[in-house]
Each structure stands twice: as C-alpha cells, then as structure tokens.
C-alpha positions in Angstrom: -10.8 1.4 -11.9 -11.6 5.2 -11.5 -9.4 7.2 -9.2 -11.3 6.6 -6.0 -10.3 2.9 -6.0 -6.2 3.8 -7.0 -6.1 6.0 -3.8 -5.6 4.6 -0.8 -5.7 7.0 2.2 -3.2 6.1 5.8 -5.3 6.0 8.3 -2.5 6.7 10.8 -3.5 8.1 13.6 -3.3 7.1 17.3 -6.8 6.4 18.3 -10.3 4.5 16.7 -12.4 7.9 17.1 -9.4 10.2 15.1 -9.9 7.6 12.5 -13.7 7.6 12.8 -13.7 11.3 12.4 -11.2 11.6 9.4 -13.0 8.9 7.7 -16.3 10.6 8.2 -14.9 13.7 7.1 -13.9 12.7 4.0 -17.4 10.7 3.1 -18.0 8.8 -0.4 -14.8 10.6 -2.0 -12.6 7.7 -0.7 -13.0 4.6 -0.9 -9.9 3.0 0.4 -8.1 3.1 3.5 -5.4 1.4 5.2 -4.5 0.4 8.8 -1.3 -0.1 9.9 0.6 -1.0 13.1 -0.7 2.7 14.6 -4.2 2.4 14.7 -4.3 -2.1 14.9 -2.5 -1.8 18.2 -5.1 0.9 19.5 -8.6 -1.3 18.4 -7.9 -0.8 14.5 -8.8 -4.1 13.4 -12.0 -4.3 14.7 -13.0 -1.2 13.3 -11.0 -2.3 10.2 -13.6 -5.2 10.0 -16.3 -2.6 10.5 -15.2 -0.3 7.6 -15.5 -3.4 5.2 -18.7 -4.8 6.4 -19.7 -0.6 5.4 -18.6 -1.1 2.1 -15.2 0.5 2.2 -12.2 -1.5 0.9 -9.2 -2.3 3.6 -5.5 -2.4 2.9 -4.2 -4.1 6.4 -0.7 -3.0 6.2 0.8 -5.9 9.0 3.8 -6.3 7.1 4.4 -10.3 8.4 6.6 -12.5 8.3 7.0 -15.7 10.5 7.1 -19.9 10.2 5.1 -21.3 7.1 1.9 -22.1 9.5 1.7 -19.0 11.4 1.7 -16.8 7.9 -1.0 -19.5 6.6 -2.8 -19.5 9.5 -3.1 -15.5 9.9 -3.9 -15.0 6.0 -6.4 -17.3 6.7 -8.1 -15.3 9.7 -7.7 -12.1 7.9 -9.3 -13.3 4.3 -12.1 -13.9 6.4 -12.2 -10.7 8.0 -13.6 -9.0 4.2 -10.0 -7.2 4.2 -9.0 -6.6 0.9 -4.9 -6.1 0.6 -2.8 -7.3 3.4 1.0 -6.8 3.2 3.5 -9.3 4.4 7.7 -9.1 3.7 8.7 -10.2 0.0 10.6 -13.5 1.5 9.8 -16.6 -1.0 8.4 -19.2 1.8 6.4 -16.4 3.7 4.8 -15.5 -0.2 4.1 -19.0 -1.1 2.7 -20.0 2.3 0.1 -16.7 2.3 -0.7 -17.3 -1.1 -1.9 -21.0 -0.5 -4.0 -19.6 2.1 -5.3 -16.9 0.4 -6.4 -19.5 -2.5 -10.3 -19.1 -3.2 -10.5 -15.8 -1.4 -10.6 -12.0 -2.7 -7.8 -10.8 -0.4 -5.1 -9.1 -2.8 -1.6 -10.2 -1.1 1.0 -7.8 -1.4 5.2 -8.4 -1.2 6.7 -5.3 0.4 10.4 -5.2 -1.3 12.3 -2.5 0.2 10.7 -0.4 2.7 10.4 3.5 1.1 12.3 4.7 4.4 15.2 3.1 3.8 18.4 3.5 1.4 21.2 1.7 0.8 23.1 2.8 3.9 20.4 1.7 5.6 20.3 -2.0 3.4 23.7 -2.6 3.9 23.8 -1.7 8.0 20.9 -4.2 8.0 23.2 -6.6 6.4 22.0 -6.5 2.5 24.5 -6.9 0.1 22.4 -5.1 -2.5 21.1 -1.5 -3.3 17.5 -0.6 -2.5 16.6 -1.0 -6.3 18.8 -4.3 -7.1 16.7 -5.7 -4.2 13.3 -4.2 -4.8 13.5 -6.1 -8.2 14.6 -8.9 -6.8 11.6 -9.5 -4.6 9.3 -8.6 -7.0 10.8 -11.5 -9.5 10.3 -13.4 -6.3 6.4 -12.3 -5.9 5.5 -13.0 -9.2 7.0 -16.5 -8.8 5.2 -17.2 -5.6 1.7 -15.9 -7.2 1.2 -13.1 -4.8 -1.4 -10.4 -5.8 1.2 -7.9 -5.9 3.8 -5.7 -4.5 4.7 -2.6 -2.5 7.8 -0.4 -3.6 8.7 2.8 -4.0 7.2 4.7 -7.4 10.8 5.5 -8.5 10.9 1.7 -9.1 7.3 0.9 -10.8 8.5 1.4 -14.1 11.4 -1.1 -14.0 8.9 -3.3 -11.7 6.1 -3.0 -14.2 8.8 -4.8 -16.5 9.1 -7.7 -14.3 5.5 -8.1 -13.2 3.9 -7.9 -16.3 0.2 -5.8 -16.9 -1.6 -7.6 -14.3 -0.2 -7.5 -10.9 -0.9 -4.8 -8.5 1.8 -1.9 -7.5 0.8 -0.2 -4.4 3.6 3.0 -3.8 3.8 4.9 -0.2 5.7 7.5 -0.4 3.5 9.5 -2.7 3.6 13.1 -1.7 1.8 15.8 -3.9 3.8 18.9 -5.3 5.2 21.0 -2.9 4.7 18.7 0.2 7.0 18.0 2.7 9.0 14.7 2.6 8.9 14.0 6.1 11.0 11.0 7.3 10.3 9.5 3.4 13.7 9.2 1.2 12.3 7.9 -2.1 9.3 9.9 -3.2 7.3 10.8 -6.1 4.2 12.7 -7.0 0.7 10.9 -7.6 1.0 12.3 -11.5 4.4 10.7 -12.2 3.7 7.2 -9.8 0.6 6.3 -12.4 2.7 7.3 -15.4 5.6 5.1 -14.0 3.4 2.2 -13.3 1.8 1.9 -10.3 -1.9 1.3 -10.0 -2.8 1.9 -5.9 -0.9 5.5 -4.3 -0.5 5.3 -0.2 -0.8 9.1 1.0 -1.1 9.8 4.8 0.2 12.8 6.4 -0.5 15.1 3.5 -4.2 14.3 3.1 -4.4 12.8 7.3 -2.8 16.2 8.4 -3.7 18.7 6.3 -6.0 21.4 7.1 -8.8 20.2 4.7 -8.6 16.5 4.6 -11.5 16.3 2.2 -9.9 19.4 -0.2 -6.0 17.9 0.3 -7.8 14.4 -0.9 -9.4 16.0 -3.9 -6.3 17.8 -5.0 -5.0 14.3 -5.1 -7.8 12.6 -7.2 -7.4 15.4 -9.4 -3.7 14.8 -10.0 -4.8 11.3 -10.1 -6.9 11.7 -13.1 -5.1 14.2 -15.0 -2.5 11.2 -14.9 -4.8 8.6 -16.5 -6.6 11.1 -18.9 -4.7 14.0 -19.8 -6.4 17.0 -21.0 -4.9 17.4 -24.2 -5.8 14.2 -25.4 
C-alpha cells in the first residue's frame, strides 16, 4: 500500500453537500474516507454507498454493539453495501458474531478498544477497573481471538499492539494530528511520522485536513509525512 490507501480522511461535517464539496476538493489525492455518526444521521450512508460504487474506499465508523443477531444481521447489510472497514466495540460476542457475518466478504472489521478521547479517569467513572492501555491490549488479544480484520486504538499503543496482533492485522489510529496542530478535545495523540513507525498501518485525520484552509495542501503535507515515514530519505 502506497500512502494514499494508509490515509483515511474524517469526513465529519454536518451536511451531504459539505462532504460532496471537500471530497471534490481534494480529487484523486485521497482515496479513503470515513463516515461517522455526523454525516450517517444527515443522508451519509447513502452517499457513503455512492462514494464506493465511485471507486473510493469507505471506513463506516458505526461503532456497534448490540444482541448476536442484530450485529450479524447489520454486518451483513453493510458488507453488501461495497463499504470497506466498519468499526464495532471490541466486546468478544459482538466480534465473533460480525465476523461470522462478514465471512466471504471484503469488508475489513475493526475492534475499537479504548476510545482516543478518553483516559483513565474517564475508564474508571465509566466503571473500568483498568487503565486505557491495560484495556486497549486487552481487546486487541480479544480481536485477534475473534478473527476480526483489525483494530482501532490510539498510536501511542500500536507498538505494544503490533506485539499482540502480529504482522497482519490492521491498526487504524484517530487521533493523528500533524506537528504543530491543535489537539482539540483528543487526549492521546501522535503525529502521522511516529504512528507508522509505532505500528499502525491506516491514520484517521479530520479537523486538521477537514478544517484547514487548504484541505487539498493540509492533506498533502500529511502524505508527505506519511512517506517520509515508510521511506526515509537517508536510506
């Protein structure tokens, strides 16, 4: 894979025609997007299905979690759909359920471990007895058991979760936010250059690339950082 299929751009904005427009703006350099909660809840999976059938690849970040059949029955729906990642939460029966539905399809199911919003203040007021990286590891011991495509954590895990997985399942890491950024509301961060050098193999960047002033220059500085990672100059 070439840098253009290891970024994954956040589509999330409010409305179908912002997304239209960003997308158009930043033409054949990306490849990848993903649509969340945002833009599903405002006509996003329609045009999400729309995207594919252009050629673009689709990380539908739903995040689910329900009984065995309701998972199954949505995995199902959605392999169909030409999506290629879908999240859902990193519990054992919710994996092994999605996974038997995915069987046979190319939809790449991803275990999200510990959201990258939330540290462990906000684990143990949920009621988790464990730190943010105890659990992410965890889950992802749990993913790899269940046969799930991959995971979501934070990069400041993927080295230790690289460990776990093994070479060939998927890391996908939000939270990626290029040198000198803003944080925003993110508490465990880390620049595309150091997430591929820690292990991951997909990068999640929104707001620095979604709200920049220059979308398509903001999403080129990234592929740049991207590549320097994978082939450094002074090799």
């Amino acid at each position: 894979m070439d840098a253009r299929e290891r970024l994954i751009i956040g589509l999330d904005v409010p409305t179908v025609g912002e997304a239209e427009r960003l997308v158009s703006t930043l033409g054949d350099d990306i490849l990848f997007y993903k649509i969340g909660y945002q833009l599903v809840f405002a006509g996003g999976l329609e045009f999400a299905r729309d995207l594919a059938a252009s050629g673009k690849k689709i990380f539908l970040d739903m995040k689910l979690l329900d009984i065995d059949n309701t998972v199954a029955s949505g995995v199902e729906n959605i392999a169909r759909m030409g999506m290629s990642m879908l999240t859902l939460h990193a519990y054992p029966k919710a994996m092994r359920a999605a996974v038997g539905a995915a069987a046979g399809s190319g939809l790449c199911l991803l275990g999200v471990t510990v959201l990258t919003s939330m540290d462990a203040e906000d684990l143990a007021e949920a009621g988790y007895d464990k730190d943010p990286h105890s659990l992410v590891l965890r889950r992802a011991e749990q993913a790899r058991a269940a046969g799930m495509g991959g995971i979501v954590c934070s990069a400041a895990e993927a080295a230790e979760v690289r460990e776990v997985l093994g070479p060939d399942m998927a890391i996908v890491t939000p939270g990626i936010r290029p040198t000198g950024s803003d944080h925003g509301d993110q508490k465990r961060v880390m620049t595309p250059f150091d997430a591929l050098k820690a292990g991951a193999t997909h990068l999640v960047v929104a707001r620095p690339i979604v709200k920049a002033p220059d979308p398509r220059h903001a999403a080129r500085a990234v592929l740049n950082e991207m590549v320097a990672a994978r082939w450094p100059a002074n090799r």
